[in-house]
NUSELO-149825 format. One record per atom (N, C-alpha, C): residue in three letters; x, y, z. Coordinates in pm, whole numbers, padded with zeros to 5 digits, always signed. Example, Ala and Ser with C-alpha at 12.3 -4.5 7.8 and 13.67 -1.06 7.14 Angstrom:
BEGIN
ALA+01319-00569+00780ALA+01230-00450+00780ALA+01320-00330+00780SER+01285-00225+00708SER+01367-00106+00714SER+01290+00003+00787
***
This chain:
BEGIN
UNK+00085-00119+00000UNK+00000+00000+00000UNK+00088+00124+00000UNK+00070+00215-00061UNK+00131+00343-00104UNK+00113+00431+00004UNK+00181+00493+00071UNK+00124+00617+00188UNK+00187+00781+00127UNK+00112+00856+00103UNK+00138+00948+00115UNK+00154+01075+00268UNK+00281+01103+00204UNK+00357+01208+00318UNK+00278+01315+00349UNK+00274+01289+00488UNK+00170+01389+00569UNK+00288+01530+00515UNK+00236+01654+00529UNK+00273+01785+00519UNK+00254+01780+00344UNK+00232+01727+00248UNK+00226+01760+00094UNK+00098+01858+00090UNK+00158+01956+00015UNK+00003+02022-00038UNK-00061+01975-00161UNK+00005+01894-00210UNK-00040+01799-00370UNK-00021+01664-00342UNK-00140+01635-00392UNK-00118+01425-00404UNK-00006+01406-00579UNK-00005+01310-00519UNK+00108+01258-00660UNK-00031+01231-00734UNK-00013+01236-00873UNK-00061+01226-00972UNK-00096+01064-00977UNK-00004+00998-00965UNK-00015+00849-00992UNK-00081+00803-00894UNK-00060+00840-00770UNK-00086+00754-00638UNK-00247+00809-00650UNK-00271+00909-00682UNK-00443+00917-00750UNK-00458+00837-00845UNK-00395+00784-00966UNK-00418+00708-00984UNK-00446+00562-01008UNK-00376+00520-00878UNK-00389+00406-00788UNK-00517+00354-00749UNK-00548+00528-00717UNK-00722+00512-00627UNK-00772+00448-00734UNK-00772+00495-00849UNK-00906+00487-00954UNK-00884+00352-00994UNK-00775+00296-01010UNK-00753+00144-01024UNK-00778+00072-00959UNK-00778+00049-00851UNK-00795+00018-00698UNK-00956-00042-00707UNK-01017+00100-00794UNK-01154+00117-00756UNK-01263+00003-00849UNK-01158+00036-00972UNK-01231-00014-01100UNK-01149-00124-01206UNK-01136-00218-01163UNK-01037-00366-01233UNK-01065-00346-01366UNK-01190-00294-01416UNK-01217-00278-01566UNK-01080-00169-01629UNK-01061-00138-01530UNK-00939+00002-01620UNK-00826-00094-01625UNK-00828-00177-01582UNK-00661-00244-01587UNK-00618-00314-01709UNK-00677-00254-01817UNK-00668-00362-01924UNK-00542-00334-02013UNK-00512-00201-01955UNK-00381-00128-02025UNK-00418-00139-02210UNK-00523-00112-02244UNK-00538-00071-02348UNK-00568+00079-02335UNK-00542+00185-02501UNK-00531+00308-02507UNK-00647+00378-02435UNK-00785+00343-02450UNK-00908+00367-02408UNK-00911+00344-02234UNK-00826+00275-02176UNK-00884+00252-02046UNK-00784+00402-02000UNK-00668+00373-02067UNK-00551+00487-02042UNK-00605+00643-02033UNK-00706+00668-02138UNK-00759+00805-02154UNK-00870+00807-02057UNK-00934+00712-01981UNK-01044+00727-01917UNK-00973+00734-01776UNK-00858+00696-01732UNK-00839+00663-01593UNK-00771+00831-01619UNK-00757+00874-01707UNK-00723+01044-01745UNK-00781+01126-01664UNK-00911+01135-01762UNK-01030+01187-01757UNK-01069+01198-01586UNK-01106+01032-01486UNK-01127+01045-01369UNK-01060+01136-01307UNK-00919+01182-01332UNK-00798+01212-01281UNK-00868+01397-01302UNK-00931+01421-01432UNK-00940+01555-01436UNK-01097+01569-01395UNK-01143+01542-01373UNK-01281+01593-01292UNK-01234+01538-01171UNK-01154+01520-01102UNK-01168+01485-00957UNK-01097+01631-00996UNK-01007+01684-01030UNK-00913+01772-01003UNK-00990+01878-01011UNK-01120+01890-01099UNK-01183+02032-01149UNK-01268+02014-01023UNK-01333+01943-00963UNK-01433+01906-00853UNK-01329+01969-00716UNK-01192+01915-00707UNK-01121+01937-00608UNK-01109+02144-00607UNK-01106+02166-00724UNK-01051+02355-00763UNK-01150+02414-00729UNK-01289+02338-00760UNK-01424+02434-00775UNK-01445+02431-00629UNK-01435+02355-00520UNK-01490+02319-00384UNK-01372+02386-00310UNK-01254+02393-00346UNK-01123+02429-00220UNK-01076+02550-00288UNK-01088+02564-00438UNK-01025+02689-00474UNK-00817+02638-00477UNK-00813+02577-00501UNK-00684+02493-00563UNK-00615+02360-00576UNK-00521+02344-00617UNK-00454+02239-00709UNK-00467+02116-00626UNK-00490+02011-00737UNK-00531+01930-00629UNK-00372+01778-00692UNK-00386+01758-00754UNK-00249+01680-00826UNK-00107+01788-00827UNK+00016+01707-00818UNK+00153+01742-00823UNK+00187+01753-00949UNK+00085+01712-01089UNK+00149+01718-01245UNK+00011+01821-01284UNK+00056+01846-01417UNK-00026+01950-01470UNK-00084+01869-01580UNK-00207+01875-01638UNK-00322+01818-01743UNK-00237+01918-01870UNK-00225+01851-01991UNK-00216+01891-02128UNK-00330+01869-02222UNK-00377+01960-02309UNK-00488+01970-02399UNK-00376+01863-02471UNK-00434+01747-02496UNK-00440+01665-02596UNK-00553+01629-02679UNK-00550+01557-02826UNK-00696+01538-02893UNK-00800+01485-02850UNK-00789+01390-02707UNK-00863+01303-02638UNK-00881+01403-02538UNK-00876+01486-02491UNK-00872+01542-02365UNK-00778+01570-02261UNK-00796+01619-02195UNK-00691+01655-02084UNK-00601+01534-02018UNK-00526+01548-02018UNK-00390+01401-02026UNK-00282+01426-01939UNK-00291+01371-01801UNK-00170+01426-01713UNK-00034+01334-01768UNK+00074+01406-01889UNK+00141+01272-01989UNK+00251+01198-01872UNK+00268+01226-01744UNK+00327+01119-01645UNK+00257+00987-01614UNK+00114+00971-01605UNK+00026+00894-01568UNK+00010+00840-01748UNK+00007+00910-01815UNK-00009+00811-01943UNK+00091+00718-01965UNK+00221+00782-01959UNK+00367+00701-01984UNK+00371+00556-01908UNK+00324+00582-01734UNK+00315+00475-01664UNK+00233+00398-01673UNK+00093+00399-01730UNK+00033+00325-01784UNK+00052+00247-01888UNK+00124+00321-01992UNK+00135+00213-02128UNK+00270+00136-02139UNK+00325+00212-02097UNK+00464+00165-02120UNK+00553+00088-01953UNK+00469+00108-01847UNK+00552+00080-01739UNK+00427-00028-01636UNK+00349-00032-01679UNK+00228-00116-01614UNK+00221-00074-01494UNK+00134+00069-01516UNK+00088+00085-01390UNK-00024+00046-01328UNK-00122-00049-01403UNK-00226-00103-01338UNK-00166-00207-01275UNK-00050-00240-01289UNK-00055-00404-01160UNK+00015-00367-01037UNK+00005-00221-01023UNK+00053-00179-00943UNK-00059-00109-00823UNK-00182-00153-00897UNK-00289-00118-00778UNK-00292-00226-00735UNK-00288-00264-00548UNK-00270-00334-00501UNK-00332-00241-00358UNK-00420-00212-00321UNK-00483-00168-00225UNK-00490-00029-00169UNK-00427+00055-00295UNK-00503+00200-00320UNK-00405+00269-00241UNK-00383+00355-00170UNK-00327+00448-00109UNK-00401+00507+00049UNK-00309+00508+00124UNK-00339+00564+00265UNK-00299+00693+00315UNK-00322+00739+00397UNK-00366+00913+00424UNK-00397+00979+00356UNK-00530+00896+00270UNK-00577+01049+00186UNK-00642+01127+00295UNK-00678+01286+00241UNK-00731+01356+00268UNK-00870+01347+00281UNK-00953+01315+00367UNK-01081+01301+00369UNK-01243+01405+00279UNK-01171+01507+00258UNK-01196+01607+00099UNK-01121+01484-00015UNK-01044+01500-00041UNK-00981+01448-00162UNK-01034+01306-00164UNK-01106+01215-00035UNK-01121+01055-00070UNK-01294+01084-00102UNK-01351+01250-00033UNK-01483+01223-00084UNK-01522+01270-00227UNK-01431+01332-00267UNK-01473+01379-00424UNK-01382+01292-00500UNK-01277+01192-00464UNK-01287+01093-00542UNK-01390+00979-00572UNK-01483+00941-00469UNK-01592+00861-00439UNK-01681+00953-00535UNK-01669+01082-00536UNK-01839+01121-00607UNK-01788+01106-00797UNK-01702+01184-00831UNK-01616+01141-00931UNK-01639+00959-00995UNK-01581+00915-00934UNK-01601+00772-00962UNK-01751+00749-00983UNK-01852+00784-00894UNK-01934+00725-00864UNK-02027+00796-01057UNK-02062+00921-00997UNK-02088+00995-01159UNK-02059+00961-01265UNK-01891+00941-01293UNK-01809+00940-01419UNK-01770+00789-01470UNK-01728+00681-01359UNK-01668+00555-01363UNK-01776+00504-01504UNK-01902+00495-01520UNK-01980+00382-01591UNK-01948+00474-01742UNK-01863+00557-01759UNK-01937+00623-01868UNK-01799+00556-01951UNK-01779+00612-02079UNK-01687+00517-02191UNK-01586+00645-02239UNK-01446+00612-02245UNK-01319+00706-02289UNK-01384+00802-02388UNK-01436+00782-02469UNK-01539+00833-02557UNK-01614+00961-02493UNK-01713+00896-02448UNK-01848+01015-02359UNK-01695+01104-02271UNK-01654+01048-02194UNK-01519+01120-02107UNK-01460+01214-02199UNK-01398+01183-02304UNK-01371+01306-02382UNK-01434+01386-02468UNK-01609+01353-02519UNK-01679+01455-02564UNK-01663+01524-02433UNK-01709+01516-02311UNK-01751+01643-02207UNK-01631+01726-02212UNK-01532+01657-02185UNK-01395+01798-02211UNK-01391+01883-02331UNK-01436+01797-02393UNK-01443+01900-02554UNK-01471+02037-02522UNK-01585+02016-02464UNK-01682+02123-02455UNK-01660+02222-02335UNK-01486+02178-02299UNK-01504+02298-02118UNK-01389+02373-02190UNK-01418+02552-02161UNK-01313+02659-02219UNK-01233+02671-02173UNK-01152+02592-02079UNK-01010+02600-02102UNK-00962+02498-02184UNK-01008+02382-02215UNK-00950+02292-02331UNK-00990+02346-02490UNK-01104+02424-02477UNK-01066+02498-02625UNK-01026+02588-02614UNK-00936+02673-02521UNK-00861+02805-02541UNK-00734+02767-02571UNK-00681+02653-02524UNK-00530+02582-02536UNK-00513+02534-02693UNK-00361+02541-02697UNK-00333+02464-02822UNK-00245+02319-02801UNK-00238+02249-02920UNK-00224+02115-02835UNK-00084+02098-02762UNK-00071+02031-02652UNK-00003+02027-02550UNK+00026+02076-02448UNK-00045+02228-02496UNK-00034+02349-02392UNK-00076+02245-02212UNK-00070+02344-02157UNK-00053+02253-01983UNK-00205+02384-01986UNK-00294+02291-01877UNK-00397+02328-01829UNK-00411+02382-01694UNK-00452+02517-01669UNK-00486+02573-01558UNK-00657+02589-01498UNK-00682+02508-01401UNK-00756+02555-01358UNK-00823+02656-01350UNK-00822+02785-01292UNK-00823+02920-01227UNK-00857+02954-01399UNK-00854+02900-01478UNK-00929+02956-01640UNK-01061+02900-01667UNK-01079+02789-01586UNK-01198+02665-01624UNK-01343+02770-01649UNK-01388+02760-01729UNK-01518+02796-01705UNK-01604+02792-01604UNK-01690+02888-01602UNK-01817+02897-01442UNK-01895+02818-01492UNK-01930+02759-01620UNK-02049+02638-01591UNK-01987+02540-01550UNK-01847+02470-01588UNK-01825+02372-01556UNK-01741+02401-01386UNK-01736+02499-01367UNK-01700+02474-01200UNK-01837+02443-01161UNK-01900+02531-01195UNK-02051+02549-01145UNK-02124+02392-01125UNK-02138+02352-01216UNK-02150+02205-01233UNK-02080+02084-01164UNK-01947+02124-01109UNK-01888+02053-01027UNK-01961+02066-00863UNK-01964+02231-00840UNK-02005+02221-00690UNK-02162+02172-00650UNK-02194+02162-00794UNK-02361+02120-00763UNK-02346+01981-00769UNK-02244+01888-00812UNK-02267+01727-00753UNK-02206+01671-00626UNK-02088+01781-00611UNK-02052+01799-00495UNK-02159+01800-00372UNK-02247+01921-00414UNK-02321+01913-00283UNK-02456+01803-00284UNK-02478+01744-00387UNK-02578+01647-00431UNK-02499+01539-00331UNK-02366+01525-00350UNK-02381+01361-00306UNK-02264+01375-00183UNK-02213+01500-00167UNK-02146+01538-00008UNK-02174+01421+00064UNK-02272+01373+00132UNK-02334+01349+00228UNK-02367+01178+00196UNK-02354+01100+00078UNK-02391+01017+00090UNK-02268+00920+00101UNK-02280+00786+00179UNK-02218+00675+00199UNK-02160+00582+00107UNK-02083+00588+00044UNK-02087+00518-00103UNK-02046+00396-00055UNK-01971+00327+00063UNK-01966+00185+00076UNK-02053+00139+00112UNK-02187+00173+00103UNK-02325+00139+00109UNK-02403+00112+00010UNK-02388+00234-00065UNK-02430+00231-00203UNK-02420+00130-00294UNK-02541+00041-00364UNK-02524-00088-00444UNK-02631-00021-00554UNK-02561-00085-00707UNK-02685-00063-00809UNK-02689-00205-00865UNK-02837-00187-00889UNK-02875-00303-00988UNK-02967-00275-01091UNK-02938-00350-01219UNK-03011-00338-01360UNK-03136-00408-01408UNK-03169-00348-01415UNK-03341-00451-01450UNK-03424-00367-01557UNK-03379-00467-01679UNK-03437-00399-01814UNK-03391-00296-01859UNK-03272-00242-01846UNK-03198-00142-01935UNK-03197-00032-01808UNK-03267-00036-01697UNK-03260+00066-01632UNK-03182+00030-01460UNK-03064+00132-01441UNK-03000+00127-01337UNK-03071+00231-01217UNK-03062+00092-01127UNK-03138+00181-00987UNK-03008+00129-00872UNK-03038+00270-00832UNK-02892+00284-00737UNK-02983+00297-00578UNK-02904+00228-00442UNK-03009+00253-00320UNK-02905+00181-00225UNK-02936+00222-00083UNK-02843+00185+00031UNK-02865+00098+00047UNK-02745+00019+00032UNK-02814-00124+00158UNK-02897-00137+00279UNK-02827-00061+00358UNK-02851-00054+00472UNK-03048-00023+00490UNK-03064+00026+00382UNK-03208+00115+00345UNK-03299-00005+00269UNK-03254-00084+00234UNK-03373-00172+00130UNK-03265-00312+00063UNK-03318-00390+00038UNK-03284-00520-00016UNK-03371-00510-00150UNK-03284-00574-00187UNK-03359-00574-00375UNK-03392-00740-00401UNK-03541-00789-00327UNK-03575-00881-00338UNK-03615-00918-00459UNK-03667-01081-00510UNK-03764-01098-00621UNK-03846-01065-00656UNK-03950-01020-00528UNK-04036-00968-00550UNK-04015-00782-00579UNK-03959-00721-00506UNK-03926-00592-00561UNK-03809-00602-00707UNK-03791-00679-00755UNK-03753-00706-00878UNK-03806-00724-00983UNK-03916-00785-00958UNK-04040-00816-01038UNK-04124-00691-01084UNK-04143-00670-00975UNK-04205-00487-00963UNK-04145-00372-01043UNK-03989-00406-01053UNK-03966-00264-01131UNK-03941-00309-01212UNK-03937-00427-01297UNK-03917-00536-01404UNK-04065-00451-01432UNK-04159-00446-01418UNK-04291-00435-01476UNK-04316-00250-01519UNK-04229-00183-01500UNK-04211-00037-01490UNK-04168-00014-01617UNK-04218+00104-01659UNK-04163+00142-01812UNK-04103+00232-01731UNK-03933+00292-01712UNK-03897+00381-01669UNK-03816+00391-01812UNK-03779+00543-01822UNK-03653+00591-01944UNK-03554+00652-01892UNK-03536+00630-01768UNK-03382+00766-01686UNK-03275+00661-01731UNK-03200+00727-01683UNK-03040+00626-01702UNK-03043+00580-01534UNK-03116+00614-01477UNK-03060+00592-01335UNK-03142+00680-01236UNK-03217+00546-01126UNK-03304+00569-01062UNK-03249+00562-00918UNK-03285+00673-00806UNK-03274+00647-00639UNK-03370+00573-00577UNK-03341+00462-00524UNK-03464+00378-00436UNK-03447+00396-00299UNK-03540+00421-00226UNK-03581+00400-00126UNK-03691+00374-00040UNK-03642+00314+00088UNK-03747+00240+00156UNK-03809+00312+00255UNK-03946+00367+00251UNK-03959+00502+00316UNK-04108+00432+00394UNK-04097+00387+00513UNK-04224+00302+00587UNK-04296+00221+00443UNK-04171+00110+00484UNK-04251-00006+00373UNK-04276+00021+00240UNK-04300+00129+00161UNK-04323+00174+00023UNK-04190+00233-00065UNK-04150+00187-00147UNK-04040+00217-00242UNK-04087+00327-00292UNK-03986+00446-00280UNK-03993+00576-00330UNK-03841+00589-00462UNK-03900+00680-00543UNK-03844+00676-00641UNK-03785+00861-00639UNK-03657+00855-00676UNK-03602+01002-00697UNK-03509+01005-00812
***
């Protein structure tokens, strides 16, 4: 296990991305696509970390590349040095800020594809003000997309994510606490019989009746 040195005002770049490996075995495939997505996690935790604390949250700097923002230390160790077999139980003394907006990060961003991960950067003005390679500053990011960071921030601040379980039934993902409800056959059956169209439903168990958010 990796420990980071109490007194740093920056996490290492890599040892963040430890976490995200740690988190998600699907990234370990060390193909180019898992490489640009374990990126990507790396830069919305960082824009989530700027918009909520007001600074830097990694020891390397993000480059406008064609895929998106690319911290190129964490790429190198990925393709060329195997840094996925090097997650082996994540990293210790994180910062309890930095382990909860990695949890919301993950939790938001993890299901989505290198693809969807780099349309959304497309579209944030500091990656189209840069030219390619240029190094990325924060403190330029656009107010929708900070803006947008502190509003999932405060959406999911508060929730328990080693609690948190989803399950799929008919194209539709419903996310709900354990601790709060069991996803029996029979409540399986039940939302099996639901025409829902979200990408993703909140369940809960609110005196015996499943509530939907």
């Amino acid at each position: 296990m990796r420990i980071l040195k109490k007194g740093c005002n920056k996490m290492r770049a890599l040892d963040t991305a430890l976490w995200f490996l740690d988190k998600n075995p699907s990234l370990r495939s060390n193909y180019i696509d898992e490489n640009i997505k374990l990126n990507k996690l790396l830069y919305f935790s960082s824009l989530m970390y700027y918009a909520v604390e007001g600074k830097d949250l990694l020891d390397e700097k993000f480059q406008r590349w064609d895929r998106g923002p690319v911290i190129p230390g964490v790429y190198r160790e990925y393709r060329y040095f195997n840094l996925s077999s090097r997650a082996t139980g994540g990293i210790n003394n994180i910062s309890d800020k930095a382990k909860q907006i990695f949890e919301i990060i993950n939790f938001v961003y993890a299901g989505k594809s290198a693809r969807e991960l780099s349309d959304i950067t497309h579209e944030h003005r500091q990656w189209l003000a840069l030219e390619r390679n240029e190094e990325l500053d924060f403190s330029k990011s656009g107010t929708e997309e900070l803006s947008l960071m502190r509003e999932l921030y405060n959406l999911y601040a508060a929730v328990d994510f080693d609690n948190l379980c989803t399950e799929k039934i008919n194209d539709v993902v419903y996310i709900y606490d354990k601790t709060n409800l069991e996803i029996t056959d029979e409540i399986a059956e039940q939302l099996a019989d639901m025409n829902n169209t979200q990408d993703a439903i909140f369940l809960e168990d609110i005196d015996g009746e499943l509530v939907f958010s």
